[in-house]
VOMAR-916055 format. One record per atom (N, C-alpha, C): residue number from 1; residue in three letters; y, x, z. Coordinates in Angstrom, 3 decimals. Layout:
[NUM,ALA,[Y,X,Z]]
...
END
This chain:
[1,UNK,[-1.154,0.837,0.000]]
[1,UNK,[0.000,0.000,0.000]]
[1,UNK,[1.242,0.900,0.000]]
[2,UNK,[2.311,0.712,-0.897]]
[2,UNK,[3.240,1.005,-0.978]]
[2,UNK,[4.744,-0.192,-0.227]]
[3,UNK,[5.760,0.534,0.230]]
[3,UNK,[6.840,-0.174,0.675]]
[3,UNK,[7.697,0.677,1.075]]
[4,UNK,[8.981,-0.004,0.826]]
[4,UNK,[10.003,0.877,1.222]]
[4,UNK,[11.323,0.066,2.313]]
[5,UNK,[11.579,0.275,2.907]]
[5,UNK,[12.820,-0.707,3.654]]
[5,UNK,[14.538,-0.103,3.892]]
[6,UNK,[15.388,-0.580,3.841]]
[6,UNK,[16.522,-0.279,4.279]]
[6,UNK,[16.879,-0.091,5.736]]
[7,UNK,[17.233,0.989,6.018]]
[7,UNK,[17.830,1.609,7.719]]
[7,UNK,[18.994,1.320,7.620]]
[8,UNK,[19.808,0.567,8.182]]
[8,UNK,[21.445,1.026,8.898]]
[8,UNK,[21.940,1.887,9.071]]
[9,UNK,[23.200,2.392,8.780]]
[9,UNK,[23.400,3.672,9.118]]
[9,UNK,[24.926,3.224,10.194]]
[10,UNK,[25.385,3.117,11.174]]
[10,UNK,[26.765,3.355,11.645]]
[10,UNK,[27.668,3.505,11.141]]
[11,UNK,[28.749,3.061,10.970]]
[11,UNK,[30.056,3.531,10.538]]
[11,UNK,[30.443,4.872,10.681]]
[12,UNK,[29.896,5.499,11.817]]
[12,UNK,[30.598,6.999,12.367]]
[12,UNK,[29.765,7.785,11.438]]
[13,UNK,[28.829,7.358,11.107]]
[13,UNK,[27.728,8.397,9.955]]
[13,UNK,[28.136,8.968,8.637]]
[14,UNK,[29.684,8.421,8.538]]
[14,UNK,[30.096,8.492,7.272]]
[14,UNK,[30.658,9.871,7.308]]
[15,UNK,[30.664,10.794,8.244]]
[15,UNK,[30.753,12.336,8.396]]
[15,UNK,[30.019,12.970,7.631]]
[16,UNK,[28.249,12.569,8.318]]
[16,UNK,[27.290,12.943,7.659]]
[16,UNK,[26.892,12.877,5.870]]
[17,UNK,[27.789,12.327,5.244]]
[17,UNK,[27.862,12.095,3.860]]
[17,UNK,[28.427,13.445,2.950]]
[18,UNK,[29.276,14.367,3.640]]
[18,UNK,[29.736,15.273,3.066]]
[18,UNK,[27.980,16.198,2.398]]
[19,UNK,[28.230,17.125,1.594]]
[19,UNK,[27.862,17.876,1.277]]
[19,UNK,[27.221,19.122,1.936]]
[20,UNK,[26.008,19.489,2.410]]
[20,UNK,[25.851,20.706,3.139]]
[20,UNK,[24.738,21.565,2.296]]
[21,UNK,[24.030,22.518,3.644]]
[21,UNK,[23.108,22.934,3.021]]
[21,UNK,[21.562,21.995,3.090]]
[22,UNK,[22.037,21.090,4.045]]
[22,UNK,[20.910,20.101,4.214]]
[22,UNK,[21.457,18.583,3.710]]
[23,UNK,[20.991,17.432,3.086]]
[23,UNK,[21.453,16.554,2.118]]
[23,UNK,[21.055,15.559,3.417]]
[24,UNK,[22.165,14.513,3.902]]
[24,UNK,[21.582,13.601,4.647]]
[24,UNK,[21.193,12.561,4.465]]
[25,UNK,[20.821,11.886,3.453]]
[25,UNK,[20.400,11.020,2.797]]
[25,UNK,[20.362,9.454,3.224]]
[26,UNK,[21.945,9.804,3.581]]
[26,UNK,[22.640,8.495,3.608]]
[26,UNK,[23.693,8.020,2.294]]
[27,UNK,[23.621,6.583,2.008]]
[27,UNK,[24.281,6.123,1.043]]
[27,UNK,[24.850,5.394,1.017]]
[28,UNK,[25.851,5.052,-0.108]]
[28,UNK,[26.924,3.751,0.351]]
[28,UNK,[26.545,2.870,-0.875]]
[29,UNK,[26.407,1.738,0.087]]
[29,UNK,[26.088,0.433,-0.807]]
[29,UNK,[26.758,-0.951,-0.439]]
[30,UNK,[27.045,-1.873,-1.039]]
[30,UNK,[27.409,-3.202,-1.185]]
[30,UNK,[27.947,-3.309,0.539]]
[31,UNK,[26.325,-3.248,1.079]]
[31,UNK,[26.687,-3.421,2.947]]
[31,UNK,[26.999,-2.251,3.638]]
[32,UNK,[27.298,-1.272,2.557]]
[32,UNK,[27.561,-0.173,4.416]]
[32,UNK,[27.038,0.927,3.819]]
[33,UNK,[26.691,1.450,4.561]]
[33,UNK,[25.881,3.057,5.080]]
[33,UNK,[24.552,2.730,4.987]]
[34,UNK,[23.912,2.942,4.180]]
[34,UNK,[22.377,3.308,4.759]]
[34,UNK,[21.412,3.949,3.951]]
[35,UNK,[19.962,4.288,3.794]]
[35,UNK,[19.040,4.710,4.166]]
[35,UNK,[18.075,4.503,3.922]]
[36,UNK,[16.957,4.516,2.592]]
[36,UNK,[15.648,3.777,2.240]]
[36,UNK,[14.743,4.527,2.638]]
[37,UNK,[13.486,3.538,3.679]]
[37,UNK,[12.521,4.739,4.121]]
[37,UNK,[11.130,3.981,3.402]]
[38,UNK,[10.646,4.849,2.456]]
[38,UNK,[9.553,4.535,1.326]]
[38,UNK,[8.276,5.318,2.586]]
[39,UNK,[7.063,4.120,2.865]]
[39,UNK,[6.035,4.712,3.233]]
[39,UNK,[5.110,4.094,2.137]]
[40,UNK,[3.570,5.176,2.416]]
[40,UNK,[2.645,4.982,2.045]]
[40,UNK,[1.071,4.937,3.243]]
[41,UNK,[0.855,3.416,2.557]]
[41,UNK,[-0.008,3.326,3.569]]
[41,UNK,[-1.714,3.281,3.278]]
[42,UNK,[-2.933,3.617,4.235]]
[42,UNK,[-3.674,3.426,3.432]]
[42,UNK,[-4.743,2.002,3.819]]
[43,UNK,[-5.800,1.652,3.726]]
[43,UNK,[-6.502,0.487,4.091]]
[43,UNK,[-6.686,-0.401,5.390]]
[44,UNK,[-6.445,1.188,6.235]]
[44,UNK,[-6.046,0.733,7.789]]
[44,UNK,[-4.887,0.281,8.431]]
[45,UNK,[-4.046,0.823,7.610]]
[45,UNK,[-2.783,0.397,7.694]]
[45,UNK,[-2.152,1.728,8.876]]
[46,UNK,[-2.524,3.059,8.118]]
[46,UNK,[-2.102,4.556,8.675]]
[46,UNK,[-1.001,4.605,7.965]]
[47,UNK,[-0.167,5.204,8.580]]
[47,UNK,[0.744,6.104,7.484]]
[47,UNK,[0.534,7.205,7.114]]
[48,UNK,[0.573,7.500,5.400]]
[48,UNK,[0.307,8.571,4.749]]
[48,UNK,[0.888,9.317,4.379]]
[49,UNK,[2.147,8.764,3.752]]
[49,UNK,[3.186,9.584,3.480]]
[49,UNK,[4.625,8.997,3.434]]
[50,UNK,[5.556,9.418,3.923]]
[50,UNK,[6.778,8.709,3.823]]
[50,UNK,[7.508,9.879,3.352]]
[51,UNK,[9.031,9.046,2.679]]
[51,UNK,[10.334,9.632,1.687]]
[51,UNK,[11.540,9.164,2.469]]
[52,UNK,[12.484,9.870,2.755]]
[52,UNK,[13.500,9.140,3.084]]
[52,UNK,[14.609,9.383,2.118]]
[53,UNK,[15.600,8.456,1.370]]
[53,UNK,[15.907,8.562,0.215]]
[53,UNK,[17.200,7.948,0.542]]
[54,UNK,[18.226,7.733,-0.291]]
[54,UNK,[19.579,7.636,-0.336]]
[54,UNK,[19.483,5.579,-0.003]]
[55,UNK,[20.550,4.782,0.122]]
[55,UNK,[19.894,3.304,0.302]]
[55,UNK,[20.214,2.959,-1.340]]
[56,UNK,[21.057,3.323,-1.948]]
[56,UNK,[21.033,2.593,-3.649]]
[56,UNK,[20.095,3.090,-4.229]]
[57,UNK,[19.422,4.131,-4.069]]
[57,UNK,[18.020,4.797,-5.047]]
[57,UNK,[17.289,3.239,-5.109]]
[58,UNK,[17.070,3.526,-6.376]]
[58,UNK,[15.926,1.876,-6.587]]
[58,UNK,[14.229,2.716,-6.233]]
[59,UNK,[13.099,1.644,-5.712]]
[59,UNK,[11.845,2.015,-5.681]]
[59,UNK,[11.452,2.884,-6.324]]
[60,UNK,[11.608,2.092,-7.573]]
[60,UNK,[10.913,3.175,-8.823]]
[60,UNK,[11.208,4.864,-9.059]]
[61,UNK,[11.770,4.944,-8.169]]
[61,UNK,[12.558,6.374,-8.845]]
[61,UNK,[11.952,6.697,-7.183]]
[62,UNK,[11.858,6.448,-6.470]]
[62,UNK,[11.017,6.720,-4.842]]
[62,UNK,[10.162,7.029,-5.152]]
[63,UNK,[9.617,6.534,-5.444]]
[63,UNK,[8.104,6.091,-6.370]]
[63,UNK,[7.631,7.391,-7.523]]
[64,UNK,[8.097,7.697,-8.134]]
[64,UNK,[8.503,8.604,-8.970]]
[64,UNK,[8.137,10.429,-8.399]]
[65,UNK,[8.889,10.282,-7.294]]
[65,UNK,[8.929,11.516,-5.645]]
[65,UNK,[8.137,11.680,-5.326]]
[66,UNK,[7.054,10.215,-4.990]]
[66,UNK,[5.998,10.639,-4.112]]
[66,UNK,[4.904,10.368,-4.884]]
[67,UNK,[4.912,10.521,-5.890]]
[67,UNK,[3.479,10.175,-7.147]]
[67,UNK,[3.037,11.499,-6.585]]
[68,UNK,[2.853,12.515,-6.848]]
[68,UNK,[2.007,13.584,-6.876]]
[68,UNK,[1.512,13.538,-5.238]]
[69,UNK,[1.746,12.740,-4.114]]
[69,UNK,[1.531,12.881,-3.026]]
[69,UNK,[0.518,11.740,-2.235]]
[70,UNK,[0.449,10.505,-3.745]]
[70,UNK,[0.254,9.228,-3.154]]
[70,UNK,[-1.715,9.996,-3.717]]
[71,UNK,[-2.239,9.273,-2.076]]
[71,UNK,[-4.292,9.173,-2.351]]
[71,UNK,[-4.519,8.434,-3.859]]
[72,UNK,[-5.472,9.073,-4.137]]
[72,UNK,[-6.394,8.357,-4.680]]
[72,UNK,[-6.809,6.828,-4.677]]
[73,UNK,[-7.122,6.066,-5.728]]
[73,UNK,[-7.121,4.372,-4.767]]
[73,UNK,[-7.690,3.609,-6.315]]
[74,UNK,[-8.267,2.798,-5.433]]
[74,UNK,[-9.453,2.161,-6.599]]
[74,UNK,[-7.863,0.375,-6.872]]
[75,UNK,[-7.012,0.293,-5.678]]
[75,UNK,[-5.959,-0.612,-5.993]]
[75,UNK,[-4.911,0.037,-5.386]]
[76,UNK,[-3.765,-0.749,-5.857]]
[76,UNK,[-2.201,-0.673,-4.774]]
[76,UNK,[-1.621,-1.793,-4.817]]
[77,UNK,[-1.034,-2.418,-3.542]]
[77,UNK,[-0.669,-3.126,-3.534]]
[77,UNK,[1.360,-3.100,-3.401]]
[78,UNK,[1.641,-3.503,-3.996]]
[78,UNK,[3.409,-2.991,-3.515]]
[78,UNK,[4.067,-4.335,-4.277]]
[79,UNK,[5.529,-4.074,-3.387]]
[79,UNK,[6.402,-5.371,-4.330]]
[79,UNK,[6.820,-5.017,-5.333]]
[80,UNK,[7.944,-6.001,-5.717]]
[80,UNK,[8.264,-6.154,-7.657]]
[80,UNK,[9.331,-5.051,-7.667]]
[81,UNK,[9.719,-4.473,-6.448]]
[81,UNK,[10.630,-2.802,-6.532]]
[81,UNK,[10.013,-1.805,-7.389]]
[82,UNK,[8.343,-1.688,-7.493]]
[82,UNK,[7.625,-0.725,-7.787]]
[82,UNK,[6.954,-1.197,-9.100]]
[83,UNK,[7.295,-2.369,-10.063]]
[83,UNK,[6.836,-2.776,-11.391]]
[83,UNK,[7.435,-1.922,-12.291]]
[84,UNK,[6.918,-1.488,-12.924]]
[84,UNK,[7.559,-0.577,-13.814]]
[84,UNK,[6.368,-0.267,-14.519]]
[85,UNK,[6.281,-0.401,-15.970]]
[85,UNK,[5.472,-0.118,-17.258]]
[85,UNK,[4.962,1.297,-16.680]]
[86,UNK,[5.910,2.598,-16.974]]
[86,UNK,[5.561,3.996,-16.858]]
[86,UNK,[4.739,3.927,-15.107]]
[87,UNK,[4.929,3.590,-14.087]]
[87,UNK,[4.101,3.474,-13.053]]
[87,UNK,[3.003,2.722,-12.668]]
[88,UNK,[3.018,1.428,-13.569]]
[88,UNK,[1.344,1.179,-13.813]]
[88,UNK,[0.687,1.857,-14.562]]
[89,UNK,[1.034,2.314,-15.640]]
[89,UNK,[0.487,3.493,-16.554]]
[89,UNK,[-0.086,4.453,-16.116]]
[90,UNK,[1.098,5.582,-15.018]]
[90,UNK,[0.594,6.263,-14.805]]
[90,UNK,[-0.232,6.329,-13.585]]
[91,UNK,[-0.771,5.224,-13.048]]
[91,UNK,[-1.737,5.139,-11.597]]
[91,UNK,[-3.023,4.787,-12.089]]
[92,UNK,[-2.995,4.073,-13.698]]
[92,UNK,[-4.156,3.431,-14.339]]
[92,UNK,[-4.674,5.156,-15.166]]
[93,UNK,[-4.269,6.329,-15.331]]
[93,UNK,[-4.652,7.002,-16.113]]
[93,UNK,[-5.124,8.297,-15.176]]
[94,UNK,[-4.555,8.161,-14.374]]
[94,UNK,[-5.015,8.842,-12.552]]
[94,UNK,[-6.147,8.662,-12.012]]
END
Protein backbone atom coordinates (compact mmCIF):
# COMPACT_ATOMS: atom_id res chain seq x y z
CA UNK A 1 0.00 0.00 0.00
CA UNK A 2 1.01 3.24 -0.98
CA UNK A 3 -0.17 6.84 0.68
CA UNK A 4 0.88 10.00 1.22
CA UNK A 5 -0.71 12.82 3.65
CA UNK A 6 -0.28 16.52 4.28
CA UNK A 7 1.61 17.83 7.72
CA UNK A 8 1.03 21.45 8.90
CA UNK A 9 3.67 23.40 9.12
CA UNK A 10 3.36 26.76 11.65
CA UNK A 11 3.53 30.06 10.54
CA UNK A 12 7.00 30.60 12.37
CA UNK A 13 8.40 27.73 9.95
CA UNK A 14 8.49 30.10 7.27
CA UNK A 15 12.34 30.75 8.40
CA UNK A 16 12.94 27.29 7.66
CA UNK A 17 12.09 27.86 3.86
CA UNK A 18 15.27 29.74 3.07
CA UNK A 19 17.88 27.86 1.28
CA UNK A 20 20.71 25.85 3.14
CA UNK A 21 22.93 23.11 3.02
CA UNK A 22 20.10 20.91 4.21
CA UNK A 23 16.55 21.45 2.12
CA UNK A 24 13.60 21.58 4.65
CA UNK A 25 11.02 20.40 2.80
CA UNK A 26 8.49 22.64 3.61
CA UNK A 27 6.12 24.28 1.04
CA UNK A 28 3.75 26.92 0.35
CA UNK A 29 0.43 26.09 -0.81
CA UNK A 30 -3.20 27.41 -1.19
CA UNK A 31 -3.42 26.69 2.95
CA UNK A 32 -0.17 27.56 4.42
CA UNK A 33 3.06 25.88 5.08
CA UNK A 34 3.31 22.38 4.76
CA UNK A 35 4.71 19.04 4.17
CA UNK A 36 3.78 15.65 2.24
CA UNK A 37 4.74 12.52 4.12
CA UNK A 38 4.53 9.55 1.33
CA UNK A 39 4.71 6.04 3.23
CA UNK A 40 4.98 2.65 2.04
CA UNK A 41 3.33 -0.01 3.57
CA UNK A 42 3.43 -3.67 3.43
CA UNK A 43 0.49 -6.50 4.09
CA UNK A 44 0.73 -6.05 7.79
CA UNK A 45 0.40 -2.78 7.69
CA UNK A 46 4.56 -2.10 8.68
CA UNK A 47 6.10 0.74 7.48
CA UNK A 48 8.57 0.31 4.75
CA UNK A 49 9.58 3.19 3.48
CA UNK A 50 8.71 6.78 3.82
CA UNK A 51 9.63 10.33 1.69
CA UNK A 52 9.14 13.50 3.08
CA UNK A 53 8.56 15.91 0.22
CA UNK A 54 7.64 19.58 -0.34
CA UNK A 55 3.30 19.89 0.30
CA UNK A 56 2.59 21.03 -3.65
CA UNK A 57 4.80 18.02 -5.05
CA UNK A 58 1.88 15.93 -6.59
CA UNK A 59 2.01 11.85 -5.68
CA UNK A 60 3.18 10.91 -8.82
CA UNK A 61 6.37 12.56 -8.85
CA UNK A 62 6.72 11.02 -4.84
CA UNK A 63 6.09 8.10 -6.37
CA UNK A 64 8.60 8.50 -8.97
CA UNK A 65 11.52 8.93 -5.64
CA UNK A 66 10.64 6.00 -4.11
CA UNK A 67 10.17 3.48 -7.15
CA UNK A 68 13.58 2.01 -6.88
CA UNK A 69 12.88 1.53 -3.03
CA UNK A 70 9.23 0.25 -3.15
CA UNK A 71 9.17 -4.29 -2.35
CA UNK A 72 8.36 -6.39 -4.68
CA UNK A 73 4.37 -7.12 -4.77
CA UNK A 74 2.16 -9.45 -6.60
CA UNK A 75 -0.61 -5.96 -5.99
CA UNK A 76 -0.67 -2.20 -4.77
CA UNK A 77 -3.13 -0.67 -3.53
CA UNK A 78 -2.99 3.41 -3.52
CA UNK A 79 -5.37 6.40 -4.33
CA UNK A 80 -6.15 8.26 -7.66
CA UNK A 81 -2.80 10.63 -6.53
CA UNK A 82 -0.72 7.62 -7.79
CA UNK A 83 -2.78 6.84 -11.39
CA UNK A 84 -0.58 7.56 -13.81
CA UNK A 85 -0.12 5.47 -17.26
CA UNK A 86 4.00 5.56 -16.86
CA UNK A 87 3.47 4.10 -13.05
CA UNK A 88 1.18 1.34 -13.81
CA UNK A 89 3.49 0.49 -16.55
CA UNK A 90 6.26 0.59 -14.81
CA UNK A 91 5.14 -1.74 -11.60
CA UNK A 92 3.43 -4.16 -14.34
CA UNK A 93 7.00 -4.65 -16.11
CA UNK A 94 8.84 -5.01 -12.55
Amino acid sequence: MIVATHLKAHRTAASLLKKGAVPRRIGRTKGGLNAKLHAVGDGKGCTLVTLLLEGQMSDYKGAALMFNALPRAKAMIADKGYDGDWFRHALATR
